[in-house]
C-alpha positions in Angstrom: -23.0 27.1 0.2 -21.2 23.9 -1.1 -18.8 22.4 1.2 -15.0 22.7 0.3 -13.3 20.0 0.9 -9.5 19.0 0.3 -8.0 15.4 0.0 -4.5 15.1 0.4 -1.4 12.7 0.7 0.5 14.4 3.1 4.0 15.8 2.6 6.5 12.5 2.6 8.6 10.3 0.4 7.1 9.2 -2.9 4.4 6.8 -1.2 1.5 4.2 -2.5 -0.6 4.7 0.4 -3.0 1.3 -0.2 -3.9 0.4 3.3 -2.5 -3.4 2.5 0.7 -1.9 1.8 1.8 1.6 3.0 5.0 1.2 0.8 7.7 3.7 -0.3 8.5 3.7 -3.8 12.3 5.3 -4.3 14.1 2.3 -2.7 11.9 -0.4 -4.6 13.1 -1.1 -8.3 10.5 -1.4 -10.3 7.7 -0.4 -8.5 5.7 2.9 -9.9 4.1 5.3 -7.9 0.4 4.6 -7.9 -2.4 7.3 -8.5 -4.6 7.9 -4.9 -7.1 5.7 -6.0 -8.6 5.9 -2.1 -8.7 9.8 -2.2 -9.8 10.0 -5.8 -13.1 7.6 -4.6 -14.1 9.7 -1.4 -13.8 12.8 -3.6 -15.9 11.2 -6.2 -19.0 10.5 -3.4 -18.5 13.9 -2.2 -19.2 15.7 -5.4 -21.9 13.6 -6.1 -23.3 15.3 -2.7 -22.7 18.4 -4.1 -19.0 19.5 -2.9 -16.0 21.6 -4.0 -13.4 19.2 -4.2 -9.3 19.4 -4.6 -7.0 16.0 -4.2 -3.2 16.4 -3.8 -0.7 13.9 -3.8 1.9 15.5 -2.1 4.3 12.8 -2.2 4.4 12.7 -6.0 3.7 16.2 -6.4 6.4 17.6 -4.8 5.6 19.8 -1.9 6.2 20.4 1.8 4.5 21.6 5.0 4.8 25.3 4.0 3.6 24.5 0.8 0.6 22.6 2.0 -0.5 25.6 4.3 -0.1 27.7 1.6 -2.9 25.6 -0.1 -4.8 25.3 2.7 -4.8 29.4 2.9 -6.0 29.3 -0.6 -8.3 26.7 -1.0 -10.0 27.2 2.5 -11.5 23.8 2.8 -14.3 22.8 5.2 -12.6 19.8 5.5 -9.7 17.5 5.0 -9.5 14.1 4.4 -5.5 12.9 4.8 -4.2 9.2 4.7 -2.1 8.2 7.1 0.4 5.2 7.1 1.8 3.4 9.8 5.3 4.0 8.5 4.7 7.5 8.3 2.8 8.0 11.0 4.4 11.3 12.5 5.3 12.7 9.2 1.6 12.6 8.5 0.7 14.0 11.9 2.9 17.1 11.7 0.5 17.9 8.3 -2.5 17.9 10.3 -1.2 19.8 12.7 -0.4 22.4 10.2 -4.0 22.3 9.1 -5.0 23.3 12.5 -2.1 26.1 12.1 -4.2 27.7 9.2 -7.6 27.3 10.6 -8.4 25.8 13.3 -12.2 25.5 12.5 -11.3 22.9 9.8 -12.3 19.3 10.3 -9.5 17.0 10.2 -10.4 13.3 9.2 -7.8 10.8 8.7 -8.0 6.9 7.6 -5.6 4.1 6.9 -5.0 1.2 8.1 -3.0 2.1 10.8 -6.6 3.2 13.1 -7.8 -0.8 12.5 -5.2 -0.6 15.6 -4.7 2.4 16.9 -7.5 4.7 16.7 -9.0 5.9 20.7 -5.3 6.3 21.9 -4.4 8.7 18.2 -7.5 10.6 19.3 -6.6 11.2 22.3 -2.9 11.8 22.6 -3.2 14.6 19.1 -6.0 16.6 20.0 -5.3 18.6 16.2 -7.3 15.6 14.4 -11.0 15.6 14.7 -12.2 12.4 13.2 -10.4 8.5 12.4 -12.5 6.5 9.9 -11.7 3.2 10.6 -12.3 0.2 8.1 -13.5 1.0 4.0 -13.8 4.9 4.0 -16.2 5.9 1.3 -19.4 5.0 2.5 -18.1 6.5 6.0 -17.0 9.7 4.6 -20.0 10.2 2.3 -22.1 10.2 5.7 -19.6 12.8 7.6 -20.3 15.1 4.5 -23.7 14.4 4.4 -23.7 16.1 8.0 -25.1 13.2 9.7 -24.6 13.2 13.4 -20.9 11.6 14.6 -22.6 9.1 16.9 -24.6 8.1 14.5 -21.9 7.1 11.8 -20.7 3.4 12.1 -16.9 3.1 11.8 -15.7 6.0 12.7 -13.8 7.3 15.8 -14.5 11.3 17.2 -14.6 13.4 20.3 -17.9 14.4 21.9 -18.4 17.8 23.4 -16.8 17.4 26.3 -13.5 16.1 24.9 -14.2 12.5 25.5 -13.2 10.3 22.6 -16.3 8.0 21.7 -15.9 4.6 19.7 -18.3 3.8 17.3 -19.0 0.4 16.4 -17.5 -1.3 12.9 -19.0 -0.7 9.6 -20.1 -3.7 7.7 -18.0 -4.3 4.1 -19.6 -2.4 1.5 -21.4 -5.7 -0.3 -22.5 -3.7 -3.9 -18.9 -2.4 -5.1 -20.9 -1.4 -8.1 -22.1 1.5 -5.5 -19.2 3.6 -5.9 -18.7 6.1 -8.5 -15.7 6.1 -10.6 -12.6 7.7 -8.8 -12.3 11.2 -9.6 -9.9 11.2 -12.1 -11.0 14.7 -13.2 -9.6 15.9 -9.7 -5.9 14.6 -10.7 -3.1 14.8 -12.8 -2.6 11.1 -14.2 0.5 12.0 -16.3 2.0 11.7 -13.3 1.4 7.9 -12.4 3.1 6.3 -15.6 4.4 2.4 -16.1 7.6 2.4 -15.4 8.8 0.2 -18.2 6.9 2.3 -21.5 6.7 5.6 -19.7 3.0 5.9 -20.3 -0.1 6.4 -18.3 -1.2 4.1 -16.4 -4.6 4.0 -14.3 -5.5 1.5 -11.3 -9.2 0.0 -11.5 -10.0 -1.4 -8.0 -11.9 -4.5 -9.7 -12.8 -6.2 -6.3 -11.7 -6.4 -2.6 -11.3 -8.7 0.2 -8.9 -12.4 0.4 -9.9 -15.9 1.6 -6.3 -16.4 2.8 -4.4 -14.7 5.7 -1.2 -14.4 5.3 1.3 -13.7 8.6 2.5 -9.9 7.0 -0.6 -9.1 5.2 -3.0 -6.6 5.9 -5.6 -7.8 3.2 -7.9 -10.1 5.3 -7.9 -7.5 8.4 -8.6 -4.4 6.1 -10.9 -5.8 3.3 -12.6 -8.9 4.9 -11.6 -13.0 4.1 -15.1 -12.8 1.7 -13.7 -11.8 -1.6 -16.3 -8.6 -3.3 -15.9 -8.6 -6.8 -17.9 -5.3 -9.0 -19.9 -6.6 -11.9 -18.2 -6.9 -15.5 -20.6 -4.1 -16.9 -19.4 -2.2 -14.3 -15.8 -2.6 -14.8 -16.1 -2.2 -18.4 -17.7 1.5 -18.5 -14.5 2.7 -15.9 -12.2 1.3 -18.7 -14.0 2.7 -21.5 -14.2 6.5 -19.3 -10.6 6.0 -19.0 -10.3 5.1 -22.6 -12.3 8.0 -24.1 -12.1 10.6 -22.1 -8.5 10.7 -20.9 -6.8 8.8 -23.4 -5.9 6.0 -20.8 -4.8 2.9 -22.0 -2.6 1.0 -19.7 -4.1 -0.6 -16.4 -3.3 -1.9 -12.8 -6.6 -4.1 -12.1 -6.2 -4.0 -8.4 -7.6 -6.3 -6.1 -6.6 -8.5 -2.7 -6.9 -11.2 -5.0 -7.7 -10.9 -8.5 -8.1 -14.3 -9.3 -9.7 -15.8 -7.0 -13.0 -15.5 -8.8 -12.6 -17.1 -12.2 -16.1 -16.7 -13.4 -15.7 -13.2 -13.2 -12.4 -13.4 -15.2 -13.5 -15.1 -18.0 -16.2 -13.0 -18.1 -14.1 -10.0 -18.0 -11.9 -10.6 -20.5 -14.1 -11.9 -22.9 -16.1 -8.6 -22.5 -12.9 -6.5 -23.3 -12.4 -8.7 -26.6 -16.0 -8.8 -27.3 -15.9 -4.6 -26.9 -12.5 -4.3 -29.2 -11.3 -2.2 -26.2 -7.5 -3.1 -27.0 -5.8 -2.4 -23.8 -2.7 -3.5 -21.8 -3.1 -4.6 -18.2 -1.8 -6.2 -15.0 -3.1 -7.7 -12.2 -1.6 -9.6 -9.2 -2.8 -13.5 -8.3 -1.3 -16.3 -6.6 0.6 -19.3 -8.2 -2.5 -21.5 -7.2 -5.1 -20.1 -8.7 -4.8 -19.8 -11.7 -3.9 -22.7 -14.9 -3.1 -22.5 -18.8 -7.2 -22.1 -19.5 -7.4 -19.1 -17.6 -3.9 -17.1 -18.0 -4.8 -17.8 -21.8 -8.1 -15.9 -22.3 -6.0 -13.1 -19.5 -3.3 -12.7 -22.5 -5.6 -12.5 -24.8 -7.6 -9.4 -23.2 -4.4 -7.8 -22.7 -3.0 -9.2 -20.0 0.8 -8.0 -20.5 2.3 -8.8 -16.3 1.2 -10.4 -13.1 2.2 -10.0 -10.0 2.8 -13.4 -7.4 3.3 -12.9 -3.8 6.3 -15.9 -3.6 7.7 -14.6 -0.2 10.1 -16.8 0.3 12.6 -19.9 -1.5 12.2 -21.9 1.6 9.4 -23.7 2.3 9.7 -24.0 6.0 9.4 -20.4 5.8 6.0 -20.7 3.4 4.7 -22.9 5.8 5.4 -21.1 8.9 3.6 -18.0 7.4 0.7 -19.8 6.2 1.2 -19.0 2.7 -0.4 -22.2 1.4 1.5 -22.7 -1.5 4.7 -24.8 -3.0 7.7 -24.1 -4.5 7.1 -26.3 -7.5 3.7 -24.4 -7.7 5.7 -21.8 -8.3 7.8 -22.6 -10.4 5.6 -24.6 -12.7 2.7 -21.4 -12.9 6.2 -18.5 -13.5 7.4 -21.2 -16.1 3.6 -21.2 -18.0 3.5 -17.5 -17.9 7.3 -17.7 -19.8 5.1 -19.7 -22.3 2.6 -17.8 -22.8 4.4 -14.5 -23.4 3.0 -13.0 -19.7 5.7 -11.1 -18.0 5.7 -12.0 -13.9 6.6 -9.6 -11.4 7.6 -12.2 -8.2 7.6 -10.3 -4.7 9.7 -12.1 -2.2 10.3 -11.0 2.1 13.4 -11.2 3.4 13.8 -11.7 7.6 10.8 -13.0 8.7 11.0 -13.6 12.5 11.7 -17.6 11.6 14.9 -17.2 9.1 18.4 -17.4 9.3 20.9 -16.9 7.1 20.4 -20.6 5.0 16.8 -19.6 4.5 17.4 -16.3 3.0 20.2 -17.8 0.4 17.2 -20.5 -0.2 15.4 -17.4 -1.0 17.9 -15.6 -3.7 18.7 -18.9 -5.0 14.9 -19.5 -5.7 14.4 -15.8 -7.2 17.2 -16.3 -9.6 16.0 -20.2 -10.5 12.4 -18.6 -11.4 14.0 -15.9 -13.4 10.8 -14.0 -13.8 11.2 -10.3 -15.6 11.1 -8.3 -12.3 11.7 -8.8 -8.8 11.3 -6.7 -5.3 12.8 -7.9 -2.3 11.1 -6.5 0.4 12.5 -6.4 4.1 9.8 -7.8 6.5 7.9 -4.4 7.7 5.5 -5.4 10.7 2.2 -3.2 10.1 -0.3 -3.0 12.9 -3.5 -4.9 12.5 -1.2 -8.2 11.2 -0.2 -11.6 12.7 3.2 -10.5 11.9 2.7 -7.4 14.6 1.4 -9.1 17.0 4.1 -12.2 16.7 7.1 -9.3 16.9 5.2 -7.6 20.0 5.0 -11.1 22.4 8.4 -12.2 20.8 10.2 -9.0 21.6 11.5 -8.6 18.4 10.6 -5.0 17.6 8.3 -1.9 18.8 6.5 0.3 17.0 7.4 2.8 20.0 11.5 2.8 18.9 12.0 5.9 17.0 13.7 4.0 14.2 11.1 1.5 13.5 10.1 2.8 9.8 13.7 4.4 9.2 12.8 3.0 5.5 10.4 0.2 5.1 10.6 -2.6 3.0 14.6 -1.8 2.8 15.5 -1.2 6.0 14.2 -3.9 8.4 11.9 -2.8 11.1 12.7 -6.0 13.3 15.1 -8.3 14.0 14.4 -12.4 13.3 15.2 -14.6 16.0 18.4 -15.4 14.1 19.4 -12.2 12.6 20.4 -8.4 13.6 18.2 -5.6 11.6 21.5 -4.6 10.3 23.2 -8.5 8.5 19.1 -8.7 7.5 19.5 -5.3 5.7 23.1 -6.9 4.0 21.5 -9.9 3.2 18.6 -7.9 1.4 21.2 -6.0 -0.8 22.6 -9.1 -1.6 19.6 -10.4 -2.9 18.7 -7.3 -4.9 22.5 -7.0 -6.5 22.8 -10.7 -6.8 18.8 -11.1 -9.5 19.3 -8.2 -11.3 23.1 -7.7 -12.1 23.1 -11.3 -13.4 24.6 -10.9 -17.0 21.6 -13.2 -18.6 19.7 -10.4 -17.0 21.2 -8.0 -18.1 20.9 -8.6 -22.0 17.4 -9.8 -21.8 16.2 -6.9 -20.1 18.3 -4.7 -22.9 17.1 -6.7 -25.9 13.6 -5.6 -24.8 14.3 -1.9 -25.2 11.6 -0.4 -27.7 12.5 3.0 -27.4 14.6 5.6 -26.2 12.1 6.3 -23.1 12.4 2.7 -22.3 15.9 2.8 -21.7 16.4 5.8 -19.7 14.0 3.9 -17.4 16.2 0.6 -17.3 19.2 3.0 -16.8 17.7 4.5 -14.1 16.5 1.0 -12.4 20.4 0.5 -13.2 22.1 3.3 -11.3 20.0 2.6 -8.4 20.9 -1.2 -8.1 24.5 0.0 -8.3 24.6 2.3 -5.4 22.6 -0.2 -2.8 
């Protein structure tokens, strides 16, 4: 009989579980929830092997822990696969422990990047969860549903008969991305996942993995590797054209650690989507140095419609101390080409790093407002384990992952203090910055002599109200 098996984001906030980022979405302004493209890839391998699979989204779908035994009682998997996140840790652990509640012959597996950390000491203090797959998961999970022996699975962490948990050694990077099936689309409801500025659906193609930098707050490097793994064009090409023609998909997140970092392979791609007449809008995320008018060229003219630049910060003490390896005018001189070439930019920026004070952080807003891009997200420094940044806050004192308040709200309520600041003037100072980009009257009627449509501006109203009562 064909193994059940059932892959779930746990009850929670609205949530974009990526290992690098482990964000909530509410508080962050523009940012949409994401479809579980890590789920939707395990489930993919595991039907190829023959299994009955269901993914939920819990987060997005609405749902709580009654509601997820309820499924459980129906569905009666062999086995579930959850994602956990660091800044939901016990959240998530309170599902699996429902799991157990319903049958306690079920195998419980989680992942995340949270077990590149912890993983022996989760095992052992929640005896309710079963396995940890530690590192990439699909390769790993096609081999625990293959039935292969536990101690014989690289990457993974699991108890032996007599209770003892055993670590098994790392699993090498998956070299041939081209591999993996396409996510499982078929197992999820992606009118859920829409861009938040048109409304409509919007699917995430994981183009490559892996970054050659290593940034102090990043979890990139530590989860993907510093060797950048890119799929072939072909490759990519037939997932956009399944997403095309057979769920009328055609708005994209091409998601990578770094997706232009290889520019062979972005030329090539784009000239493929023009050469194919696929006619599709995209985004992608890169970083102010890598890329120049040649390139973001040919990226408009596939499509490209936004990218995403990790700035971090206006000061560039603060770039420096981090290890960003880039400049301020870089910045501003790569957001300004963008401007010229019609490309929106979405600028990311952290605000109380352990370094800043007060003058850094205005150096910061000031910078935001001077590069004017179309959309902003100030994020509040959230320490996740397996960073620099953790480590740093651990020998400095400046936060524990042990306080119960750690994650109250990540990425808008600081988890640590700087060596400057108190959690709670970092918080103000991150309001500030939010209130003082986007309620800026230039803003303001740019961002309303954009509206297309009626849909478009209930979203803008929306993003409005929620600026208004930070």
């Amino acid at each position: 009989m064909a193994k059940k098996i059932f892959f779930i984001y746990p009850p929670s906030p609205k949530m974009n579980r990526t290992a690098r980022c482990q964000q909530p979405v509410k508080e962050l302004i523009v940012l949409p929830p994401l479809p579980p493209v890590d789920l939707m890839y395990c489930a993919a391998v595991a039907q190829n092997l023959g299994a009955v699979c269901k993914i939920k989204d819990y987060s997005v779908e609405g749902g709580d822990i009654s509601a997820l035994k309820s499924d459980i009682s129906v569905f009666n998997p062999d086995i579930v696969l959850i994602n956990i996140a660091s800044t939901t840790f016990e959240c998530d652990m309170k599902a699996v422990f429902a799991i157990k509640e319903v049958n306690k012959n079920i195998l419980t597996v989680a992942m995340g990047a949270h077990f590149l950390t912890f993983n022996t000491s989760v095992l052992a203090e929640y005896p309710y969860l079963d396995v940890i797959i530690r590192g990439e998961p699909e390769m790993t999970f096609k081999d625990i549903v293959s039935g292969i022996c536990f101690d014989k699975i690289d990457g993974i962490n699991f108890r032996d008969n007599q209770g003892s948990v055993i670590s098994n050694k790392d699993r090498n990077f998956l070299q041939n991305l081209d591999e993996l099936p396409f996510p499982a689309r078929n197992l999820v409801n992606n009118n859920l996942y829409l861009r938040p500025d048109n409304g409509e659906v919007q699917a995430v193609i994981k183009v490559a993995a892996g970054c050659p930098y290593h940034c102090f707050f990043c979890l990139a490097a530590p989860v993907s590797g510093t060797i950048p793994r890119y799929r072939s064009v072909d490759n990519v090409i037939e997932e956009i054209k399944e997403c095309k023609f057979k769920y009328g998909i055609n708005n994209f997140v091409f998601w990578s650690d770094l997706f232009s970092a290889n520019h062979k392979f972005v030329y090539d791609l784009c000239n493929k989507i023009v050469a194919e007449k696929l006619d599709i809008i995209w985004s992608a995320n890169s970083r102010v140095d890598s890329v120049d008018e040649q390139i973001l060229t040919v990226m408009k003219n596939s499509g490209c419609s936004l990218i995403s630049f990790g700035i971090e910060s206006g000061s560039q003490e603060i770039l420096d101390k981090i290890g960003k390896n880039i400049t301020k005018q870089q910045a501003l001189s790569t957001v300004q080409l963008c401007k010229k070439l019609q490309i929106k930019t979405f600028t990311y920026f952290v605000i109380g790093l352990p370094w800043e004070n007060e003058k850094n952080i205005y150096e910061t807003i000031d910078f935001a407002i001077k590069l004017d891009s179309d959309y902003v997200n100030f994020y509040t420094a959230a320490a996740l384990p397996g960073s620099k940044f953790y480590d740093y806050i651990i020998e400095n004192n400046l936060g524990s992952i042990n306080e119960k308040d750690f994650y109250i709200n990540p990425y808008y309520y600081p988890c640590v203090k700087t060596h400057f600041l108190s959690k709670e003037r970092i918080y103000q100072l991150h309001k500030l910055a939010v209130k003082s980009f986007y309620l800026r009257p230039e803003y303001i009627l740019k961002k309303l002599s954009e509206i297309k449509n009626f849909k478009q501006f209930i979203n803008y109203f929306k993003a409005g109200l929620s600026i208004l009562k930070k």
